[in-house]
N, C-alpha and C positions, 0 to 999 in steps of 0.2 A: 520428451523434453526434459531437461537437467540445468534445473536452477541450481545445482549445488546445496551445502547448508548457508549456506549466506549469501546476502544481497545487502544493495544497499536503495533506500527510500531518501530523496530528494528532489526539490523544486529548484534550487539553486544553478539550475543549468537552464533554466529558462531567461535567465539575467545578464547573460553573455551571448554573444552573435551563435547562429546555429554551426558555424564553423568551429566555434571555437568546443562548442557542447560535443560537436562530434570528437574534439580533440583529448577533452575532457575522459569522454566516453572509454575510447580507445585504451588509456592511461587506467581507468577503471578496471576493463578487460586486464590489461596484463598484470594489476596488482591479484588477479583469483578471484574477486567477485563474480559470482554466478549469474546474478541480474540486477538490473537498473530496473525500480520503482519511479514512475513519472506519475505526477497528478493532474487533473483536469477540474481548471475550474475559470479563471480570466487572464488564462496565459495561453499558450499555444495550443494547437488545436491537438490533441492526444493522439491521433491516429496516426497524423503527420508527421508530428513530432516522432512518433516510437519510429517512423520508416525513414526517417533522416538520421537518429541516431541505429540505426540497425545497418544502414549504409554506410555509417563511420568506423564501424567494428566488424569483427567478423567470428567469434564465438557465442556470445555473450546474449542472454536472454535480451529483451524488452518488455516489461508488463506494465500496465497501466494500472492505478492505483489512484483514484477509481474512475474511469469513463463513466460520467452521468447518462443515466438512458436519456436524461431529457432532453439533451444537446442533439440527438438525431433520432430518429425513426431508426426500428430495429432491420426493418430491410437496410436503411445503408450500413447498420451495425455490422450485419451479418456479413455484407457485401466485403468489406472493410475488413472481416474476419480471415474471409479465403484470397483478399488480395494480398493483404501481409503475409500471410502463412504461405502462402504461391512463391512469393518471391526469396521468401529467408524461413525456410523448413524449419519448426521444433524451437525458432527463437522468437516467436511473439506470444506473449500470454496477455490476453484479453480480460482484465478487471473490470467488473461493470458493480454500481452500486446506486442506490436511490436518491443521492444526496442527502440534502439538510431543507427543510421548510422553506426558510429565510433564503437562502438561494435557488430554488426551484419555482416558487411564487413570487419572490422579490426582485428576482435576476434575470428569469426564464418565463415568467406570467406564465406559469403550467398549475393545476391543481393539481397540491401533495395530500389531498385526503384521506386516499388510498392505498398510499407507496408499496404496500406488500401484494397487494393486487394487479400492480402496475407491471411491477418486476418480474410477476408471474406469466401474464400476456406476452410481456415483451420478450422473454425466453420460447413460448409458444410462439409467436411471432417471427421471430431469426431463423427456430428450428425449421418453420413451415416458406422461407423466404429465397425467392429464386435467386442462383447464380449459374449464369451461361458462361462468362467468359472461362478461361484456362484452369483447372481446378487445382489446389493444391495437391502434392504426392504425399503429405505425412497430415494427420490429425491436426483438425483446429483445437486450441485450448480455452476456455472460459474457468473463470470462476469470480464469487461477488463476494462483494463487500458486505460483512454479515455480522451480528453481534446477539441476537434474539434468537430463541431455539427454532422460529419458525423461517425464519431466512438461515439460519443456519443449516437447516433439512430441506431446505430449499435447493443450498447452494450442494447439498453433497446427493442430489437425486436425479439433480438438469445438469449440471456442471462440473467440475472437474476438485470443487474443491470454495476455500473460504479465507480471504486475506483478512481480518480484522484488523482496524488501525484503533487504536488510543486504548489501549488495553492493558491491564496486571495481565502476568503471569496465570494466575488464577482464573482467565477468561481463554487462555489455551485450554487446561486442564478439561472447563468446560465444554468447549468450544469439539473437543475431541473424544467427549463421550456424548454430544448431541451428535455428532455428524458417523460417529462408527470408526471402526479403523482403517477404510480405505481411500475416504475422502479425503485428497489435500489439505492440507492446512499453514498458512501463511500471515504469521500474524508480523507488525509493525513493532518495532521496539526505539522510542528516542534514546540519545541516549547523547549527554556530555563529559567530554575527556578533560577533565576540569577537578581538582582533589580536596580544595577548598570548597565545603559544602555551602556556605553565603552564596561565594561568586556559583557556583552551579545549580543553588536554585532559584536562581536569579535569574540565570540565561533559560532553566525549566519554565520559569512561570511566566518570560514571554514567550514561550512558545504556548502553553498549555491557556494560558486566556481566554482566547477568544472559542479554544473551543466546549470551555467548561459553563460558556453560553449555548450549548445545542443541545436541546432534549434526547436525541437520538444517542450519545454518549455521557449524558449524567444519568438516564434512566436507566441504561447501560451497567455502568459503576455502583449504582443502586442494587441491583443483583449481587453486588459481592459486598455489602455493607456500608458501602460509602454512602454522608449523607449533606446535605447543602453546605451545613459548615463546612466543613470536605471542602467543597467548589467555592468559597469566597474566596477575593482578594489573591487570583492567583492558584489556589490551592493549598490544601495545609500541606505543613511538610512531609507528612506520611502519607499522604494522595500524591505528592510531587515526587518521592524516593521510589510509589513503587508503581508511577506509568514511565517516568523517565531515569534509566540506567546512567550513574553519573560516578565519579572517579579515575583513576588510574586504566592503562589498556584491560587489567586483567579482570578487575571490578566488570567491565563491560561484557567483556565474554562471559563473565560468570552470569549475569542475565541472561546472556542468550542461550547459553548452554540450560539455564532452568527452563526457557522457550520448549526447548530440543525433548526434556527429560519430561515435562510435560504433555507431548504430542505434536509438536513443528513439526513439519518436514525441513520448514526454510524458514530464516526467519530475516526479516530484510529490516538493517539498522539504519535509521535518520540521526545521523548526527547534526548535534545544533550547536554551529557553532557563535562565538560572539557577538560577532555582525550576522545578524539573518541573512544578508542576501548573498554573503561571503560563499564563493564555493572554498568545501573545509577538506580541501585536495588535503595539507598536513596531515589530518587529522583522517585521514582514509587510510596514507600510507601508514602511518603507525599502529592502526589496528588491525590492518591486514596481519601481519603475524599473528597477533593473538586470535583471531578470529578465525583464520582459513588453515592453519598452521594443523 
């Protein structure tokens, strides 16, 4: 499988008819992007969604970013695993990750007591999980959404590897001396094409809000010294510069290339743009040069 060095992380095709996201998609593919990161959470169904857009294109990874275990039993995960890889060889990568609390007991009524024991079963579980019908001809791919040394050794013992989302630079670095140098590594990078630092940490801090409410990523950030001040109101401005990459095309690349210089393989950019639910088509084709160039 060959994500390339970049990718790109968006929900913004969930917002538009699935016709048109395949249209979207396509246009993705021919700018060089390696893969589409789709999330899973009260939008479409992930599985489906990657085989609709995998049906629109025809190079181009698919990975999810993160399928919740909690949403299915790991048999039909697993099932799900070699029916996509059956059908479109080397283009489905399977992200799986634990969620957040607040949506796995609030959303899902599953008990998150345990999550890292969960995740563990559920990997034992898919691995030991039957599939009859037609097998795939090339490798399945997994890897989880990780951030703590002990899911991080996790994801590089059972799986192929570890996408972290909401992360410095600094959480690569480490990210890729907990896991060794064979295990993938996939981290998230936001990032706005915006030059006026107001107006871009402005469009930063609605994105970064609501999740500098999740324990699972300020406990996170707390390993590299960030501390609650840090997370009020938004974010301080030095918590907001250095999880969201913002200026000019070149400014952007220079994060991801620190991504690269620290341990990526890939590093897949979420651009945010103005309007949340705007797809930031613009704003793709302008960084493709600097990005994939």
């Amino acid at each position: 499988m060959d994500l390339g060095r970049v990718g790109l992380w968006q929900y913004q095709l969930d917002q538009v008819p699935s016709a048109q996201s395949q249209e979207v998609a396509a246009e993705i593919e021919e700018l060089g992007y390696g893969a589409i990161w789709i999330p899973e959470m009260v939008g479409r169904e992930s599985f489906v969604n990657s085989t609709l857009l995998l049906s629109g294109t025809e190079r181009i990874v698919i990975a999810t970013g993160i399928a919740s275990i909690w949403a299915r039993d790991a048999l039909n995960a697993n099932s799900a695993l070699h029916t996509i890889t059956e059908a479109f060889p080397d283009r489905f990568l399977m992200g799986l990750g634990v969620s957040h609390q607040v949506m796995v007991e609030g959303l899902r009524g599953h008990d998150y007591s345990r999550p890292f024991s969960a995740m563990q079963a559920y990997l034992e579980a898919m691995d030991n999980g039957m599939f009859t019908a037609s097998p795939p001809t090339t490798d399945t791919h997994r890897v989880l959404a990780a951030l703590g040394p002990r899911m991080l050794a996790l994801a590089a013992e059972r799986t192929d590897g570890a996408h972290p989302y909401f992360i410095p630079v600094e959480h690569t670095a480490f990210a890729r001396e907990q896991m060794g140098p064979d295990a993938k590594l996939y981290p998230e990078q936001a990032a706005v094409l915006e030059t006026d630092p107001a107006k871009a940490r402005e469009i930063a801090r609605g994105h970064m809000s609501m999740y500098l409410t999740l324990p699972n990523y300020t406990n996170n950030l707390k390993r590299f010294g960030w501390t609650d001040d840090d997370f009020a109101d938004g974010g301080s401005d030095a918590l907001v510069d250095a999880i969201v990459a913002w200026g000019d095309e070149a400014a952007i690349a220079e994060r991801v290339a620190a991504h690269h210089a620290a341990g990526a393989d890939h590093v897949c950019v979420q651009v945010l743009p103005a309007e949340p639910t705007a797809i930031p088509m613009d704003e793709w084709r302008r960084l493709a040069p600097a990005l994939l160039g």
